[in-house]
N, C-alpha and C positions, 0 to 999 in steps of 0.2 A: 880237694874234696876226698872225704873216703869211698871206698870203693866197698862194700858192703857181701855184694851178690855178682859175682864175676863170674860163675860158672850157672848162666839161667837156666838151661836145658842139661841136666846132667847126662839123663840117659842117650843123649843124641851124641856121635862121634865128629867131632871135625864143627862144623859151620853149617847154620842151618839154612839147604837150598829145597826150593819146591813150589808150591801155590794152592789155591782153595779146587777143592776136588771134587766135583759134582756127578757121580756114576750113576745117581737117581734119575741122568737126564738122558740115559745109554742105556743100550741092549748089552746084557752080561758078558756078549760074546767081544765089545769091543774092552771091557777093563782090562783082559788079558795082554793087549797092544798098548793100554796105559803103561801098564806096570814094566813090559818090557822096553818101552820110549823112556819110561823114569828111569830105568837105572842106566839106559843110553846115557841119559845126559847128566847123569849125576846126584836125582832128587834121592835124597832123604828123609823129608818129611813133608807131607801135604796135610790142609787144612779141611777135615771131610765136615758132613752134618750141619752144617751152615744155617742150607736152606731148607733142611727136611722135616719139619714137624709134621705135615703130611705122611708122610712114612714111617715115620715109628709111632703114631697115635693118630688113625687115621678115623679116628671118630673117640666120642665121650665115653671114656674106658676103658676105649681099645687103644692095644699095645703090641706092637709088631717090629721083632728089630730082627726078622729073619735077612731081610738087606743088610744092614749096618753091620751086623754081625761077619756075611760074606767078606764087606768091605774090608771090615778092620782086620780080618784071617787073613784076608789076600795081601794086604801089603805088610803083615806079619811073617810073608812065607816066602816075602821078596825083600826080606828087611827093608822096609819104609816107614819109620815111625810116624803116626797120627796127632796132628792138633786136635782134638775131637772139642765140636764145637756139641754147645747145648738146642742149637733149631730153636730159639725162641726170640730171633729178631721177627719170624716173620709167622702167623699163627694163619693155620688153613681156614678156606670160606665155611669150614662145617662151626668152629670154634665163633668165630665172629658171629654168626649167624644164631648160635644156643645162645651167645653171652652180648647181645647187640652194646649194652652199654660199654663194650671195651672199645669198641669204634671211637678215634679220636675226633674230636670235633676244634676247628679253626676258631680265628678270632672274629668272623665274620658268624661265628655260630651256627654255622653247616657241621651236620654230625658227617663225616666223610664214607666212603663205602668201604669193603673192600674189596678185593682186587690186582694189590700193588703188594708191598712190604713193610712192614714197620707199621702198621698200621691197628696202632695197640692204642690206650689210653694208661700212661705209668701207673696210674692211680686209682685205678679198677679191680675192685679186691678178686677179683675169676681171675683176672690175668696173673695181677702176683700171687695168688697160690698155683697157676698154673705151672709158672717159670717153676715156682719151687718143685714141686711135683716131678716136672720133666728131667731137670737137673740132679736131684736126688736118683731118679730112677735112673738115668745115664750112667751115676756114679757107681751105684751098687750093682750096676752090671759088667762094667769095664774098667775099674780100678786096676784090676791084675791082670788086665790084657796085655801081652806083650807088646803090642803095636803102642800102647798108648805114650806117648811122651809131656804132652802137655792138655791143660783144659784149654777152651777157648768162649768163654761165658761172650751171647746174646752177639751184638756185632753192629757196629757202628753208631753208637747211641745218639740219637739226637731226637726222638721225637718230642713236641709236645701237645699238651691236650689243655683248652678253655672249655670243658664241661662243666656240670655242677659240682660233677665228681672234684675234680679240679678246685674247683673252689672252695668247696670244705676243705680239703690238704693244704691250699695256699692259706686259709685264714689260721689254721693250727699251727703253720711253719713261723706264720706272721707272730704268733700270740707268744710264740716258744725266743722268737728275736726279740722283737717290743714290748713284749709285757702288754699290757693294758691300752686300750685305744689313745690316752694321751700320746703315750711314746710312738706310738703309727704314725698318728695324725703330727706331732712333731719331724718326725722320722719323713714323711712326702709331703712337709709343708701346707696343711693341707686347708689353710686359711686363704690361699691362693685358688682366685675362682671359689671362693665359700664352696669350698668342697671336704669339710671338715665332715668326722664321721661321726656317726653319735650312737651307733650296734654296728656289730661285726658282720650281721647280714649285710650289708651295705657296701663290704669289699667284696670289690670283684677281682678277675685278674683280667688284664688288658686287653679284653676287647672292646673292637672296632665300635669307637665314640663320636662324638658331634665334632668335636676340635683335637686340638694336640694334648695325649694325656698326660698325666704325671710324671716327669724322670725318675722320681723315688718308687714311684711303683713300677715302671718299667723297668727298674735294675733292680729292686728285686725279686720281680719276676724270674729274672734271669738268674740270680742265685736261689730262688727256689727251682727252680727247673733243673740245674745240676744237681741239686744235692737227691729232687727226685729220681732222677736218673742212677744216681750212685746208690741210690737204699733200693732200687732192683739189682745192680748189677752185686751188689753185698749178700741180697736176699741167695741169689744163684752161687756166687764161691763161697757164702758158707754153709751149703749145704755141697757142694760138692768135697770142701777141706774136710767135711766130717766123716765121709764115706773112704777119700780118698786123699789122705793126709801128706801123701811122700811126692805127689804130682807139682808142678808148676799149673798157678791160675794167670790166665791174663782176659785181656779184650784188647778189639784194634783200637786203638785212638786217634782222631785226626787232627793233627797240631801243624797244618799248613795255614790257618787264617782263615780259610771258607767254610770252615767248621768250628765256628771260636764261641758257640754259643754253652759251651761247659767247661768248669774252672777245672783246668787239668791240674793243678796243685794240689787242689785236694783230692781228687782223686789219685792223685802222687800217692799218698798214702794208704794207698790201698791198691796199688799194683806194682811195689816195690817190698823190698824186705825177704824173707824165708819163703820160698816158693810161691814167690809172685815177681813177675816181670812188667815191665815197660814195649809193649808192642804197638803200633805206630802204621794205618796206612796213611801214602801220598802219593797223589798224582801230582802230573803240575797243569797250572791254573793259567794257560795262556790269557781266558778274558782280563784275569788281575791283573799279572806280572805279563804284561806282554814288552815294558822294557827291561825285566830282569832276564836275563838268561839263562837257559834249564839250569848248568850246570850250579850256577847261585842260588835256583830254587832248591834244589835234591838238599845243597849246604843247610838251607834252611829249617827244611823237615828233617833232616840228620840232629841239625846241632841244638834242633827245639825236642825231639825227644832224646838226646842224651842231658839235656837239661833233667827234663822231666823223670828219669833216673837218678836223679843226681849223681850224674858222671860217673856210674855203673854200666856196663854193660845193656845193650838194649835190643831188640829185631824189629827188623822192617818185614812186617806182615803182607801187607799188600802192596804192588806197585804196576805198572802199566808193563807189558813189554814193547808195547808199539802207540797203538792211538788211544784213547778213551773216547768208547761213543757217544757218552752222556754230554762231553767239552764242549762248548764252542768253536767253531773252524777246523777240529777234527782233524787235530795235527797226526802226523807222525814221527817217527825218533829217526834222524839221518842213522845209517853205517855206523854201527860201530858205540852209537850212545847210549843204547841199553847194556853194554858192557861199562862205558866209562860211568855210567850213575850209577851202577850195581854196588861197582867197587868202591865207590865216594862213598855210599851208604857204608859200608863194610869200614872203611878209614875211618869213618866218625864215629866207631864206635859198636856199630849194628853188628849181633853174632849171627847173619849171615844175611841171605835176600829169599825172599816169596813174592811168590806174582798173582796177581785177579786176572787170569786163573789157570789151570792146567789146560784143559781141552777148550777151546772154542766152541762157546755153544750154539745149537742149529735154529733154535727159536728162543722166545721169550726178548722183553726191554734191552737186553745187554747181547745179543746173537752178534753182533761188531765191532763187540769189546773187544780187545788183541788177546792175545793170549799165550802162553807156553808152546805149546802144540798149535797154530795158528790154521785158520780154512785151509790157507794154503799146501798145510800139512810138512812133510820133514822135508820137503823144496824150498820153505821158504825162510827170507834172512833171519825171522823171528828166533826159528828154531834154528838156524845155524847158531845165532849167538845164542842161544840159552845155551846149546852143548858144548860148546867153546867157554863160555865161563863156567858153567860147571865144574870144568876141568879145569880152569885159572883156581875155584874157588877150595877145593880139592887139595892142590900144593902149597894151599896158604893158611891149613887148618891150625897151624900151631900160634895163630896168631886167637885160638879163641880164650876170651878170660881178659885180653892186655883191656887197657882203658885209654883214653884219648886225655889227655892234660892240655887248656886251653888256659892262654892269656889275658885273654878279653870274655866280658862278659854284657850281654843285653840285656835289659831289666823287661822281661814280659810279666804283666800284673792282668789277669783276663779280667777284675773287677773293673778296673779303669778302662779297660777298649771296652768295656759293656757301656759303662757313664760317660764314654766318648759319643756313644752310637744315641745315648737317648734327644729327645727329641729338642728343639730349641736351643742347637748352638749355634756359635757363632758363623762358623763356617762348615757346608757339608763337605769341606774337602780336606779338612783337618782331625785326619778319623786315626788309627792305633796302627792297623794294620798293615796298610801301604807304608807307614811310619818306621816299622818294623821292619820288613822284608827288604824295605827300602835301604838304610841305615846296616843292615846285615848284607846284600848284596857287595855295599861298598868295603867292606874287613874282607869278605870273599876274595874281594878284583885285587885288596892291596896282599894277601895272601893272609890273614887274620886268624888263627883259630879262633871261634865264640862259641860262647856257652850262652843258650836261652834263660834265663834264671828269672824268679821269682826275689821281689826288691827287698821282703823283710831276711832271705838268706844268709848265713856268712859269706862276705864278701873278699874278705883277705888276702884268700888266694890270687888275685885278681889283679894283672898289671895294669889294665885298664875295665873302667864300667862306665858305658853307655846309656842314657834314657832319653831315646827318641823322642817319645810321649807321656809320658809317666801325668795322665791329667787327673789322675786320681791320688792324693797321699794325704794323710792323716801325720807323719809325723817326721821327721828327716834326722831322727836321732841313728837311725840305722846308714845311713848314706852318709851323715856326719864324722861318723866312727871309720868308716872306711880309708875317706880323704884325710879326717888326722892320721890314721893309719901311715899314711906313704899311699896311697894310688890316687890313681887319675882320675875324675869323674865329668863325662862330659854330657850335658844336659839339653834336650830337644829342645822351642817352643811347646806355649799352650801345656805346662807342667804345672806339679801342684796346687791347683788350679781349689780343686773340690776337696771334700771330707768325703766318707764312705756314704751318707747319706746323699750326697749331691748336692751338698750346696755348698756355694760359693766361699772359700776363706775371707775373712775381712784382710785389704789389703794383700795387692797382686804382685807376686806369683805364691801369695797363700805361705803355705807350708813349706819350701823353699825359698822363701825370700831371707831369711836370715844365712840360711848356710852358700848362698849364691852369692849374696850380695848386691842384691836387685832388687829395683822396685820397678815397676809395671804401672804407665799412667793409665794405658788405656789397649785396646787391641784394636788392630790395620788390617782387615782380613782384605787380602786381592784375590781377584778373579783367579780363576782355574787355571793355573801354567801364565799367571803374570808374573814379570819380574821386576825387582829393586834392587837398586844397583847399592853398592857399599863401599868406602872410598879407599879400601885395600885392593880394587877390582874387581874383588866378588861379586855374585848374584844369588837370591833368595827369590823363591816363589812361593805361591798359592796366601803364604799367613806373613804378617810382620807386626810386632808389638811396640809402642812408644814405651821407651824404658831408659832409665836412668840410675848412674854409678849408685851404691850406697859406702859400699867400703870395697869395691872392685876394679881394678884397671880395665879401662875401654880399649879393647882390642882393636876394633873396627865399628864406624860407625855408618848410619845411613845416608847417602848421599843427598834423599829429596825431606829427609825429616833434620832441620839445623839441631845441630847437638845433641842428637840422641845414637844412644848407642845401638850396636847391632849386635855384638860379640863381643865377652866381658870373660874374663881370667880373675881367679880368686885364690892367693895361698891362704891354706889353713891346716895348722900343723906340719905336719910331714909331707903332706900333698898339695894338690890340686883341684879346683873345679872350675869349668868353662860352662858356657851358658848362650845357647844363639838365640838369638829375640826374633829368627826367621829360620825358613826352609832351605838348606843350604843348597842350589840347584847344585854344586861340583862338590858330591861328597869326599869324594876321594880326596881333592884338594884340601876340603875343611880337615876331615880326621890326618894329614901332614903336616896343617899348620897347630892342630890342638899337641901335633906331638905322637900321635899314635903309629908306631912302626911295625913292619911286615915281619912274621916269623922267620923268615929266609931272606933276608935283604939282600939284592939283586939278583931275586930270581923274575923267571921270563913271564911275562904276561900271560895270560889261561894256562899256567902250567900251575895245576891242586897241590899243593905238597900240605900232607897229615901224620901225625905222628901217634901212632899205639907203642905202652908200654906194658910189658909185666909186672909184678912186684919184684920179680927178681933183678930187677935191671936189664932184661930184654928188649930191643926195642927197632919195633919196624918203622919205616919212613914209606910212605903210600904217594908215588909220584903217578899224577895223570894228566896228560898232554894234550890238552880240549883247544889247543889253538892249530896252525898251520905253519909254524916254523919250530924246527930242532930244538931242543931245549936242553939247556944244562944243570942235571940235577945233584948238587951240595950233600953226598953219602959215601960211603965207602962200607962192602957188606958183600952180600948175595942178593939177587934176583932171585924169591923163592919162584916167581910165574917159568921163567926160562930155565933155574939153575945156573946159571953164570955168574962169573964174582961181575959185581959193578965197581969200578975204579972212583977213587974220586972226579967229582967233576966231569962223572960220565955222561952221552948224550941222550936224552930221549924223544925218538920222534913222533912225529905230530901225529896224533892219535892213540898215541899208544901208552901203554898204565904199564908201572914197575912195583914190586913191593919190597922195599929192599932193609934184609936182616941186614943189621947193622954193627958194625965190629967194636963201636966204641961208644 
């Protein structure tokens, strides 16, 4: 991949460390013990204005940025560059209250209060001129502030709105895709249930109905709902690029899965290129992945937004230092973790770590959030490790600009895990994203670099690509080209299944059955965490498909289905494609026998090993030892964290992370 935009934050020195900065929630006499804990531990840049629309417009016309102003002096006069955010994820009770029709309202058609956050209607013309308004005025004020390093437009986007409002924007978005009610009504089937439309009044968007609604309208639902959310967040950096043209724009994105209800693809395009970056929160998701292990989850959010850079440079905006109080079960990070995730982040790619948030806050929903500065204050482990990697991340600054070069690639398509999720499949347990994480945890355990990637991509680069799920494709001329190419391609269950519209291909597996080799009698869905045995020894759970060779060698077949295969091998051209007709339960063993080998072959179990490179031919080797035995790690260089030369075949103990320049 090219590498485009290697140096995201110009004005910032070194690797960007810090977290979201809340002084609206403090008496002015403690920012002073901020600023002096920040430079304690090494912060450079904090993320202010987040939450304040309250404060710089604390009523209809009023404008007051005698705060913000202090702010952004004060960490101008302690050198600490500002993410300076726009305050319009979350708009105060005076705003809501003048403009009630921005109150978003549910599928169940509760107009909601407010109260909370985010609690906008996209679609509400007071709100979008609002954003614009606010943005523009931020800009014209603080473009040539020395503090300022980057924008930070609105912040975590996901809401949606079934108002009326709503639904005039969904039938224009419809009219602007389908043309004329025939191509709708074609487009969601809509002779099913005589649900066909005969005027545009008639669509609604999907709310809560008699029975189960339409798939074609609930996926595009779901691509109107992003591109809504992108014509605000567009609305905001182009009025900030017009005031303040030399800055980087971003927003946080959440590309962990529990946030997958926006096509981050195309949003790709609009926070990549000249002064726009790829910024990324994640926590981890114990209710999902409670049998992935952190260190596989951070892999994930790592190498899904270096995807979504296309393999540029990227930051991790937000990230936990301890527990998240919103999670389930309220975990915490043993000794030592919030160092070893920091620096995985940083290995994959990320130019540097931020945390939610700097100070621990005394009230409000989030008061138990962890944080930088933790209750506990500079006693506690939090803040020991933040000022210990600070100063890790300090001696590692010349590592900012290189890029990560991966081997393997994951096909993430958000259309398809949208047409996965809609209603009336076959099985609820055959969904995208456990698919994903799942399938990517197992390249992690074998040592794997991947790249999350988007399926229509070039793929060439690529010594192997993987499609867990891919139940959405229109066309396989792109995956075609790959495997004559020379590479690998190895293919989930329950795949090209649908068209964009969501319906079924004639004859299955659809759109893939010519370049697979396979034809698909029928689908075997089992019970949740059943298995089927296969007569290699294997085992498969949850899904199993009756299927049979076309022009493929049967690898392995099913033990309780006579003759049908389970796992099918296809040359074509220069390569390869494989194809499982089930859920492989030992992935690690399936991706050995498909051929897929570890970046470092014998190296030690939980020991990370990632590689960043310069264009110069620089190149560091990022070793982390997340297990409990000695590990030996395959470099020869310097330890920038220690300074010490590393020998070949040096040892690293348990626990503990190297970054090693490397001599060759």
């Amino acid at each position: 991949m090219a590498h485009p935009n290697n140096d995201i934050i110009p004005t910032l020195d070194g690797l960007a460390y810090g977290g979201d900065y809340n002084p609206e929630q403090w008496d002015r006499a403690v920012w002073d013990e901020d600023v002096r804990l920040m430079r304690e531990a090494g912060v450079n840049i904090v993320s202010v204005n987040i939450f304040a629309w309250a404060g710089v417009n604390p009523g209809p016309g009023v404008w007051d940025f005698e705060r913000l102003d202090a702010v952004m002096d004060l960490l101008a006069a302690n050198g600490i560059k500002a993410d300076l955010a726009t305050s319009t994820a979350s708009p105060p009770p005076w705003f809501s209250q003048a403009h009630p029709e921005t109150l978003p309202v549910n599928a169940e058609g509760v107009r909601l209060a407010y109260g909370a956050r985010a609690e906008y209607c996209p679609h509400a013309p007071a709100f979008q001129d609002a954003v614009v308004e606010m943005a523009s005025r931020l800009a014209e004020r603080y473009a040539a502030h020395p503090a300022l390093a980057m924008w930070h437009v609105g912040n975590e986007y996901y809401r949606s709105c079934f108002c009326d409002l709503a639904a005039d924007a969904f039938r224009a978005w419809l009219q602007e895709r389908h043309g004329g009610l025939d191509g709708l009504n074609d487009a969601w089937g809509t002779t099913f249930w005589s649900q066909t439309f005969t005027d545009w009044s008639q669509v609604l968007p999907p709310r809560l109905c008699a029975e189960t609604p339409s798939p074609g309208l609930v996926l595009d639902w779901q691509r109107f709902g992003s591109d809504a959310l992108l014509k605000l967040f567009r609305s905001e950096a182009d009025a900030i690029a017009e005031r303040s043209p030399d800055k980087p724009i971003t927003t946080n994105l959440m590309v962990t899965g529990n946030f997958s209800h926006l096509d981050y693809h195309r949003w790709g395009e609009h926070v990549t290129g000249p002064n726009r970056l790829v910024a990324t929160d994640h926590y981890l998701i114990p209710e999902h992945d409670d049998d992935i292990e952190a260190p596989a989850q951070v892999a994930f959010g790592a190498d899904a937004s270096r995807g979504l850079a296309g393999g540029s440079p990227w930051l991790l905006m937000e990230q936990s230092a301890n527990s998240s109080a919103w999670r389930k079960g309220y975990f915490a990070k043993r000794p030592g973790d919030q160092i070893r995730h920091s620096l995985s982040y940083v290995a994959r790619g990320s130019e540097g770590v931020m945390f939610f948030q700097w100070r621990a806050s005394r009230y409000g929903a989030e008061r138990y959030h962890s944080a930088m500065l933790p209750h506990g204050g500079t006693e506690a482990k939090s803040w020991r490790e933040v000022k210990e990697f600070g100063a890790r991340l300090g001696r590692i600054a010349e590592v900012k600009g290189s890029t990560v070069v991966a081997r393997a690639a994951v096909l993430l398509d958000f259309e398809s895990a949208w047409a996965a999720n809609t209603p009336g499949q076959p099985s609820a347990h055959m969904t995208t994203y456990p698919e994903l994480r799942r399938w990517h945890a197992a390249l992690w355990r074998k040592g794997v670099t991947t790249d999350l990637v988007n399926p229509a991509w070039d793929l060439s680069g690529y010594e192997y690509v993987l499609a867990p799920h891919l139940y959405v494709l229109e066309s396989d001329a792109n995956l075609r080209a790959y495997v004559e190419g020379g590479g690998t391609l190895v293919v989930g269950p329950y795949s090209g299944i649908v068209d964009r519209n969501d319906h079924v291909h004639p004859g299955l597996p659809g759109a893939l059955r010519d370049l697979i080799g396979v034809r698909i009698e029928e689908f075997a869905p089992l019970a949740e965490g059943e298995a089927i045995g296969l007569d290699d020894g294997s085992e498969g759970r949850t899904w199993s498909e009756a299927a049979q060779p076309i022009d493929a060698e049967v690898v392995a077949s099913f033990t309780e289905y006579p003759s049908t295969g389970a796992l099918f091998r296809r040359e074509l051209g220069r390569g390869e494609v494989w194809y499982t007709a089930t859920r492989p339960a030992d992935l690690e063993a399936f991706l050995t026998k498909v051929g897929v080998e570890p970046d470092f072959p014998g190296a030690a179990p939980n020991l990370e090993l990632v590689r960043r490179r310069h264009e110069d031919g620089r190149s560091y080797l990022f070793a982390i030892n997340h297990g409990t035995e000695p590990a030996e790690v395959p470099a020869e260089g310097d330890d920038l964290l220690t300074g010490r030369p590393w020998a070949a075949k040096g040892i690293l103990d348990p626990g503990e992370t190297a970054v090693i320049r490397e001599r060759s």
